[in-house]
PAFIZA-770485 format. One record per atom (N, C-alpha, C): x, y, z; residue in three letters. Coordinates in steps of 0.1 Angstrom, whole numbers, plus 5000, padded with zeros to 4 digits. Layout:
N
XYZala/...
***
This chain:
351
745174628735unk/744574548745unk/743674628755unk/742574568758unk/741574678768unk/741774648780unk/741874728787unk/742374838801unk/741874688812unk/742574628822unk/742274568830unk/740874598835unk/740874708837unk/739274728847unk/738074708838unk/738474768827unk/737174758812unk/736874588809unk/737674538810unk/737674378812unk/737474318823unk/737174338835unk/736474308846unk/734674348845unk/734374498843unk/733574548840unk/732674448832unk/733074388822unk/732574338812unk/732274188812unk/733474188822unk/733074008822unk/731973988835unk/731674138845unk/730974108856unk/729574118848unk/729574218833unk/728274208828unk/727674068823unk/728674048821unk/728373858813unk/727873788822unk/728473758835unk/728073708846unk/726573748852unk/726173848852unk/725073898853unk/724373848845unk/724373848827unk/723373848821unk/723273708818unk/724473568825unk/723873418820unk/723373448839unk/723073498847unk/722673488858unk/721173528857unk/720873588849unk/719073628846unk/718373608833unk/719573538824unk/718873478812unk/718673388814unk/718473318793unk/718073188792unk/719573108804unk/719273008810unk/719672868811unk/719572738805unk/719472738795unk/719672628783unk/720772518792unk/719372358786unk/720272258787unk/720272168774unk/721372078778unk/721571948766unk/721171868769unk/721271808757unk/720271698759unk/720471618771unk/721471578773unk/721471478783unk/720971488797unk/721271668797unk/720471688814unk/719471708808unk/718771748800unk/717371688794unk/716571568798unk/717071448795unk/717071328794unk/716671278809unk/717871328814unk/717771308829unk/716871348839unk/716871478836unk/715771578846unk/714371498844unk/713771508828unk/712671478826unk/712371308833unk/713571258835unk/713271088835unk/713671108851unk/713871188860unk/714071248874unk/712771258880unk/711971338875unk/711271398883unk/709771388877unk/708971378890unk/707671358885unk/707171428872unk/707571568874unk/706971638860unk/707971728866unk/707771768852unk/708971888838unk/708371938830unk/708772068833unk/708072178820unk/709472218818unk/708772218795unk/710472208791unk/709572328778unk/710972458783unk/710272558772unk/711172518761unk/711072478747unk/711672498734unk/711672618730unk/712972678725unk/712872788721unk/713872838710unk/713572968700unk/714972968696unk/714773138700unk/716173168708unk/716073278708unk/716473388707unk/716473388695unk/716273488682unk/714973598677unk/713873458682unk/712473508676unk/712073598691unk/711473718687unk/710373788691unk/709873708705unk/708773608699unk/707973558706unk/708673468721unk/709773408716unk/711173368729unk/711873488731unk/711873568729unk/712173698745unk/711173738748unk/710273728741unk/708873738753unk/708773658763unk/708673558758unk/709073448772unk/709973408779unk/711073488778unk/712173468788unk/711873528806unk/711673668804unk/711673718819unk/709973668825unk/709273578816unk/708173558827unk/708373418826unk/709173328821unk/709973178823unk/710873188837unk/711773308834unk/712773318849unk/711773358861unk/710573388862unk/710273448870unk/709673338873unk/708973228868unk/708273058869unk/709573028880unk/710272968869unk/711072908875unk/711772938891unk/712073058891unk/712973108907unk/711373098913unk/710073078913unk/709073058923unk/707972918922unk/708872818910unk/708172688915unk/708872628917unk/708672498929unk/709272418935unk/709172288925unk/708772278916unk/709072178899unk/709972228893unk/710272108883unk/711772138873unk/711272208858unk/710972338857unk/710972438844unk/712472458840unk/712672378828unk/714072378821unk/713672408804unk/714872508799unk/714372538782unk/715672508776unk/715172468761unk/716272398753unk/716372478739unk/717572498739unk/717672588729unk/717572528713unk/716772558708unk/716672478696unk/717372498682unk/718472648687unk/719372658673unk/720772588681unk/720572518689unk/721772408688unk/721372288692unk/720472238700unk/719672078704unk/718772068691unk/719072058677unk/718172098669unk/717571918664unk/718671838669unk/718171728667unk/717571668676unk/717271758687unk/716371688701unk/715171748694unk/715071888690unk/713371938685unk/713371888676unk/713971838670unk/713271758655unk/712671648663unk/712871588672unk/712771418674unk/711571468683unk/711071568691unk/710271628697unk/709071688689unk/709471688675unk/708471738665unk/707971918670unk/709071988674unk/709172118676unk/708872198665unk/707972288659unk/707872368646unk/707472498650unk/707272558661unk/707672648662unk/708172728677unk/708272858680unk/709172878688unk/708573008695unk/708172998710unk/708272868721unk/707572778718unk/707672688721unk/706772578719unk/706972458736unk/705872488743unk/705972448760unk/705172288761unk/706472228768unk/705872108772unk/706272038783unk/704771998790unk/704971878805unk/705271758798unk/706571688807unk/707071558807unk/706771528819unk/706171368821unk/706171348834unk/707071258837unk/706671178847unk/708371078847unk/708170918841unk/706570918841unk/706570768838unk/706070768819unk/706670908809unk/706970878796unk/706070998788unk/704771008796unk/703371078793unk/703871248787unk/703071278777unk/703971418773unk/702671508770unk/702571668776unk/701571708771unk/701671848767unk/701271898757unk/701072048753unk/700272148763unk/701372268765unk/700972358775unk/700372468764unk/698872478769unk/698472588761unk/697972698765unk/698172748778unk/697872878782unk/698672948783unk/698273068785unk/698873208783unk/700773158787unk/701273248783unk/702673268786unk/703373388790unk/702573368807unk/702973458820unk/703373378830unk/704573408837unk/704873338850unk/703673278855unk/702073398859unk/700973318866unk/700573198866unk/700273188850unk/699473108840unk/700372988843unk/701872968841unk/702572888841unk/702672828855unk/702972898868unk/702772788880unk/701272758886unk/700572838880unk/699072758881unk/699472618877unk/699472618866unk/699272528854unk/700172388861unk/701472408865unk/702472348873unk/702172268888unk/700972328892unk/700372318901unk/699072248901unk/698672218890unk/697772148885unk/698771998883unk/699772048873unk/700271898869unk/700471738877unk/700771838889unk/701371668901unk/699371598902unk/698471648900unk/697271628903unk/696971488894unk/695771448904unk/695171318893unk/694271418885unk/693671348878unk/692571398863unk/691271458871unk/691071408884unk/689871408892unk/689771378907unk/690071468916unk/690271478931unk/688771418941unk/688771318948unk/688071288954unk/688071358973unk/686871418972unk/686671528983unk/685771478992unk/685771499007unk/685071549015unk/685171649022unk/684471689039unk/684471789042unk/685471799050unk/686971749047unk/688171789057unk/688771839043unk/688571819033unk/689171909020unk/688871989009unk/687271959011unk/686372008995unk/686772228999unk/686672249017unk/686972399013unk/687872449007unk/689472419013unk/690472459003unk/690372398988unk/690272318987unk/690172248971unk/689372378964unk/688072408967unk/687272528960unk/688072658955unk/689172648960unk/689672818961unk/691272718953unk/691872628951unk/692572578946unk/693172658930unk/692472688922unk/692472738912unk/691772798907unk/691872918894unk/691172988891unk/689772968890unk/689772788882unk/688472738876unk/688472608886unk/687372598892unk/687472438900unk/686272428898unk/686272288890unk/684572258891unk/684672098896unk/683672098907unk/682971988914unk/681971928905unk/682171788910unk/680871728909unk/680371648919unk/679071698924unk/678371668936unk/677471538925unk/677371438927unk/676671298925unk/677271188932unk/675971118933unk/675970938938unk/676970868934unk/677470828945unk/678370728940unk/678270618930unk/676970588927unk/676270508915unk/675770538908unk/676070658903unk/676070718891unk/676970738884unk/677170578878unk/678170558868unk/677970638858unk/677170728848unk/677270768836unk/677670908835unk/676970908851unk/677471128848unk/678871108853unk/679970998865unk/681071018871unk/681970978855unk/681370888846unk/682070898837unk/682670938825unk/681371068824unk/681171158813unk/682371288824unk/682071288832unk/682671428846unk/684371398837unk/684171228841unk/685671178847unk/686871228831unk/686071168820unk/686571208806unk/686871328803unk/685871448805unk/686171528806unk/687471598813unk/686971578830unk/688171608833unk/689771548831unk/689871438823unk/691371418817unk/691471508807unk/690371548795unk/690771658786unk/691371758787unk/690671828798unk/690771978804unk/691271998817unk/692071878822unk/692871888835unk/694471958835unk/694772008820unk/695972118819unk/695272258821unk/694372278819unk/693572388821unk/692972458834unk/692372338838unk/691172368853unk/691372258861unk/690872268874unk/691072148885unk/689372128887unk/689771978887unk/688471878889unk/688371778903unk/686971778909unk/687071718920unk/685871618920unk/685771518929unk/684271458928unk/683771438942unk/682571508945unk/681871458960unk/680771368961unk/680671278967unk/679571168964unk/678571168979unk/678871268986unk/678171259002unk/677171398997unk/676071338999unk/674871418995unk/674771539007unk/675171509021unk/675171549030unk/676471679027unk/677671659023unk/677671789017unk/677971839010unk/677371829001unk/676171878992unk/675171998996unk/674571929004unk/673872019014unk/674772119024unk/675672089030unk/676272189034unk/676772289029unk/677172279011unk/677772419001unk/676772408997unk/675472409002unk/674272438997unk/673972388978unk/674772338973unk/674272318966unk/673272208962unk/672772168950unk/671672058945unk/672671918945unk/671771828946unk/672171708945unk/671271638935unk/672171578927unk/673571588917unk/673371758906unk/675071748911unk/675171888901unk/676371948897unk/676671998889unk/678372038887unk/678272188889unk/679472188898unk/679572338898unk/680972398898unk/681072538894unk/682472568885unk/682772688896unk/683372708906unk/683672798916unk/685072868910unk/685172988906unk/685773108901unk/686873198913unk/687873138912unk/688473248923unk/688473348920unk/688673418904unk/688973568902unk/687773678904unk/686473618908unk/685273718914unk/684273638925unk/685073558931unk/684273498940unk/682773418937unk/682573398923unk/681373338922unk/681273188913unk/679873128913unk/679972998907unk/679073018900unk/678872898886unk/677672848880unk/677872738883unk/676372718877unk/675772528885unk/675372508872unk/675672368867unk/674972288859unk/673972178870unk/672872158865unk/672272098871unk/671072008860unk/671272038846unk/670471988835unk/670871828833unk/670171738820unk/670471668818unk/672371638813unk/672971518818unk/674671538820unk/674771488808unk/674171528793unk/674871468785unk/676271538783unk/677471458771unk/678771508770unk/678971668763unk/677971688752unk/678071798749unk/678071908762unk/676571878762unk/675971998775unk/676872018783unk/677471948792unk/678571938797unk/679971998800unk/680671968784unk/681672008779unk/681372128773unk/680172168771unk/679972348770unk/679672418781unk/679272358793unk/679372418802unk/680572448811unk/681772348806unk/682872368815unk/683672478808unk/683372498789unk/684172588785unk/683172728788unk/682172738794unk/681272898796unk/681672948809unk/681272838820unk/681572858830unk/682772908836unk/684172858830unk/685372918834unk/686273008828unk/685573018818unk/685773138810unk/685873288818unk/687173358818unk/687073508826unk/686173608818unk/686173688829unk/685373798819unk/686573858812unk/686873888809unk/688273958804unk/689573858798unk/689173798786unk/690173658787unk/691673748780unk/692473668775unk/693473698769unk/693473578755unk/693273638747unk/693273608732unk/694773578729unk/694973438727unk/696073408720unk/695773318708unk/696773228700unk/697173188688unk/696173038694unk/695773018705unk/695372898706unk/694372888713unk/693673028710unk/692072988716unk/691573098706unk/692073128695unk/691873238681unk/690773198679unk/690373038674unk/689672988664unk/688572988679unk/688172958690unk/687172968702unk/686873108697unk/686873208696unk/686473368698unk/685873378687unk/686973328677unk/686073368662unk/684873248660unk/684573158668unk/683373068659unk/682473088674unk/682573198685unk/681573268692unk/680473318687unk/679973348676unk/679173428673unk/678773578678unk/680073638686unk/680073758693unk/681073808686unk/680874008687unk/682174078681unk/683274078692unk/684274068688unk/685474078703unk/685974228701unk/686174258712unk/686974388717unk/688474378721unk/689274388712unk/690574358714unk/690974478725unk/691874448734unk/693074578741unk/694174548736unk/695074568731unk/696274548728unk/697474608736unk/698074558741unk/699274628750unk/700474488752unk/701774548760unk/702274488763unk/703274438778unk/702574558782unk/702374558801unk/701274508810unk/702074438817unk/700874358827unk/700574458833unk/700874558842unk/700674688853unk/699274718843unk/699474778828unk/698774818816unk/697374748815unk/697774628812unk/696674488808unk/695774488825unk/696674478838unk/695274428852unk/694474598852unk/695174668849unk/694274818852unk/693274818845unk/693474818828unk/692474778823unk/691174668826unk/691874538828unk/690674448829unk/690274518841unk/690574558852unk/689974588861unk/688974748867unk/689174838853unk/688174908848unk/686874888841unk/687574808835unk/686774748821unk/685674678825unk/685974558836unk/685474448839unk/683674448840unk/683074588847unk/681674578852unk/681174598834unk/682174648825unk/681674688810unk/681074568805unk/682174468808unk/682474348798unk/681374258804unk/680774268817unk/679774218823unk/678074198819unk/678274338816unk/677074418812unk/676674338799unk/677474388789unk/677574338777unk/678474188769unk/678274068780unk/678973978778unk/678273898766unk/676873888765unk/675973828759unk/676073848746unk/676574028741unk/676774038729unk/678274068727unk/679274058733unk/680674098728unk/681674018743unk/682873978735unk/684073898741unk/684974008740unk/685174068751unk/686274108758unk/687174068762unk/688374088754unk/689774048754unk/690974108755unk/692174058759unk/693574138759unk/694074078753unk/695474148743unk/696174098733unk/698074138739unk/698274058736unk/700174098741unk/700374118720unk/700574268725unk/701574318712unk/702574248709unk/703774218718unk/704874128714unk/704473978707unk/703673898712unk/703273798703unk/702173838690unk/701273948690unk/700273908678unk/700374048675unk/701474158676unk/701474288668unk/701474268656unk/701074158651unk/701174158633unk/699674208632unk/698474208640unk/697074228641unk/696874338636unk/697974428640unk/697774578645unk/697074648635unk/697874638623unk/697374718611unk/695574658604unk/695774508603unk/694374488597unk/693474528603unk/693674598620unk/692274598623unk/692074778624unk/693374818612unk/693275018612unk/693975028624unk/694774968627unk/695675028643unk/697575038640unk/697775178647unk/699275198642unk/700375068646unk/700875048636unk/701874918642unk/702574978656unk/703275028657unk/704075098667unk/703275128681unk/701875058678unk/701175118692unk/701575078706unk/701475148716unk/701975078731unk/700775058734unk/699775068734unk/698275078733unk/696875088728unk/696075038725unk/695075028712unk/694174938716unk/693274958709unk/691574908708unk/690974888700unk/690074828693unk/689574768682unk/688274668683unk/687374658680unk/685874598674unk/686574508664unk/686374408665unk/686074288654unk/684874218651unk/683874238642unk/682774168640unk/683474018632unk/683673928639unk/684073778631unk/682873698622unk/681773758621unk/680473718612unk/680873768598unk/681273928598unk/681073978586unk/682374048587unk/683573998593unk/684674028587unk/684974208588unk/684674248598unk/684774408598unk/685474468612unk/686174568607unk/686874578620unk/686374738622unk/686674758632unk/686474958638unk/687674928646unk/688475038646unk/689675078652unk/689175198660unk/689875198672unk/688975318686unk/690275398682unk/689975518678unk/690575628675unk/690775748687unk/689975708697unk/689875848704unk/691775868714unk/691675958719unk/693175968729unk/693375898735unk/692375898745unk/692175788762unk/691275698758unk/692075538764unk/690775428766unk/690175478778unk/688875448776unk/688275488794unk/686975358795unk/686775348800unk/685575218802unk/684575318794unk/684175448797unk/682975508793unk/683575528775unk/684075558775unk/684475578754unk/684075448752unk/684975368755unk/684775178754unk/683175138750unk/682175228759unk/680775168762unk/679875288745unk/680575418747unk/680175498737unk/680675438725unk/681875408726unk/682275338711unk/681375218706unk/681475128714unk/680374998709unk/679175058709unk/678675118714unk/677075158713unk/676975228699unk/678275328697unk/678075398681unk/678375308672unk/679175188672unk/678775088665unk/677475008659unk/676974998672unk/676174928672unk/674575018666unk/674675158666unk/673475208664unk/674175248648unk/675175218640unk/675375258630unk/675975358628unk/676275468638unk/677275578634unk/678575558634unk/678875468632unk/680875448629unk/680775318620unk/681375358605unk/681675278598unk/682475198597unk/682675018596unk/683674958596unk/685274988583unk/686474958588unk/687475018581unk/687375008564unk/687375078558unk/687575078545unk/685675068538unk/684975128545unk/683575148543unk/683475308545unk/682875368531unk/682975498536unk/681675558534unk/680375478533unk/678775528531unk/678275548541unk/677475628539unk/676475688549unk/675875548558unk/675975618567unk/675075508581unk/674275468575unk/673475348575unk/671875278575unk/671075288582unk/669675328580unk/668675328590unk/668375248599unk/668875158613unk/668575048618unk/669874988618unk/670774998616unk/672174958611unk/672774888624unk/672974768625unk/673474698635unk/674574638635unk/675974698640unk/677274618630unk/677774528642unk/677274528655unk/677774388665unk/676774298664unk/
***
C-alpha cells in the first residue's frame, strides 16, 4: 500500500490537473446551457488527438476571460451527441445560440481569435451608427467595415446587409446613413470602408456596389498583413495567384516577434507574395514536402501554388533581411525549387 503522504501528493496532483484541464460536459448540461444562454461556444473534441491538446490551454484561457458560456464535449464518450451534431473531426468549434441557430467557428484557434469572435456573436449582422457610437464601434474589432450610404439606397444597404450576415463570424459590420458624418470621418458619401485596428489604417471602396466587387473587397481589405494559414483558409492562399511564405513555429512569444519584424517585408512585397504563419502542432505534416526537418521548432519555406514548387530557407537565423535575400534569390533564379537540380535559367522567375 502507498505511504499516506505519496497518496495525498497524488491526489493534490489530480486536483490540480481536472482544475486546469479539459472540463467536459454531458449531454444534458449541454442541452441546457446551449438552450440557457444567448450564445454558446461548444469545442468538440477528442482528446487524444494532437490537434485537441492544442486547443486545450488557449480554450482554458477563453474561457476564465469571457463573460459567455465556452463549454467542450468529449466526443470519445458523448459519441452519440457528435454523431447527431455531425462531428467528423476533432476540434471541431461551434456557436449555439439560444433561439436553435447553429454556426461553424472558423478562425484561428487562439484564446484571441476566440473572444474576438465571442464578442462579435451577441451582435446583429449589421450595427446601425451615429455620432454618439460610430467612434468606439471603429476600433471594435480587428476588421470593421462601415457603410456610409442613403438611407434610400435600397440596393447597396442590401448587397452591404447580405454580405454582412455571411461574414459577421469573422468581421463587425455597421451602417451610417447621415451624410453629415460622413463628412465628419472625412470620408466620401456613399462608401464602404474597412478600418484595421492592427495598423491603424483603412481602405475605401467607393466603386460601383456590385456583390462580387464588394465581397472581394471585404475579403482584401481585412486581410492582415501577416495572416495565419490554416486547414480553412488553405484553398484562399492557394487560388491567390501569389507564392506564400510559410513561418512555421509553435510559440505565440515566437510567431508576434516574427510578424512584427517581418511586417514592413511583407508590405513591401504584398502584391507578389502571402506572408503567413503556420502552428507546427496543427499542420507539421507540411514540414517535410516543403524540404523542412519534421522535428523543427522553427522553419521557413517559399511555396509557388502555380507550379507546385517549394524552396525550403536553409540558412541558421530567420532575419527579415535573409527573408528579403532569399525571395529575391528566388526570384532572380539562383535557388532551385526542391528536387530540381539544373543550372539556373537566364531570366528565371520562380515567384
Amino acid at each position: 500500500m502507498l505511504p499516506k503522504a505519496l497518496l495525498v501528493c497524488i491526489f493534490d496532483l489530480l486536483l490540480v490537473r481536472g482544475a486546469y484541464g479539459w472540463n467536459h460536459v454531458a449531454r444534458d448540461q449541454f442541452e441546457s446551457i446551449t438552450a440557457e444562454n444567448e450564445v454558446s461556444l461548444v469545442a468538440f473534441v477528442a482528446p487524444w488527438t494532437e490537434p485537441s491538446k492544442a486547443l486545450e490551454p488557449e480554450w482554458l484561457s477563453a474561457t476564465a476571460r469571457s463573460q459567455n458560456s465556452l463549454i467542450s464535449i468529449d466526443c470519445t464518450i458523448e459519441e452519440k451527441l457528435c454523431k447527431e451534431h455531425e462531428i467528423i473531426s476533432y476540434p471541431t468549434i461551434r456557436l449555439f445560440k439560444k433561439q436553435g441557430e447553429q454556426r461553424r467557428y472558423r478562425g484561428p484557434r487562439k484564446a484571441s481569435s476566440i473572444l474576438e469572435f465571442m464578442s462579435r456573436a451577441p451582435l446583429p449582422p449589421v450595427s446601425i451608427l451615429d455620432k454618439s457610437n460610430i467612434t468606439s464601434f471603429k476600433s471594435s474589432d480587428e476588421a470593421v467595415f462601415i457603410a456610409y450610404i442613403p438611407d434610400k439606397d435600397g440596393h447597396l444597404k442590401s448587397i452591404f446587409t447580405s454580405l454582412a450576415k455571411r461574414h459577421s463570424d469573422r468581421f463587425t459590420f455597421g451602417i451610417a446613413t447621415d451624410p453629415k458624418l460622413a463628412k465628419m470621418q472625412n470620408v466620401q458619401f456613399p462608401s464602404v470602408v474597412c478600418h484595421r485596428s492592427e495598423d491603424g489604417e483603412q481602405e475605401v471602396f467607393s466603386g460601383e456596389a456590385g456583390l462580387d466587387a464588394l465581397q472581394n473587397f471585404i475579403e482584401t481589405a481585412a486581410a492582415p498583413t501577416i495572416g495565419e494559414f490554416t486547414r480553412r483558409n488553405e484553398l484562399k492562399y492557394m487560388k491567390a495567384r501569389k507564392s506564400i511564405v510559410y513561418y512555421f513555429t509553435s510559440s505565440d512569444e515566437d510567431r508576434s516577434a516574427y510578424i512584427a519584424s517581418v511586417k514592413p517585408l511583407a508590405k513591401t512585397y504584398k502584391e507578389y507574395l502571402n506572408f503567413v504563419t503556420v502552428d507546427i502542432v496543427e499542420l507539421g505534416h507540411m514540414l517535410p514536402a516543403l524540404g523542412l526537418a519534421p522535428d523543427s521548432e522553427a522553419a521557413l519555406a517559399v511555396y509557388n501554388p502555380m507550379y507546385g514548387q517549394a524552396f525550403p530557407f536553409n540558412e541558421d537565423e530567420i532575419t527579415p533581411k535573409a527573408v528579403e535575400n532569399f525571395v529575391m534569390d528566388i526570384a532572380q533564379g539562383k535557388i532551385q525549387p526542391l528536387g530540381v537540380q539544373t543550372p539556373p535559367v537566364e531570366g528565371h522567375t520562380e515567384l
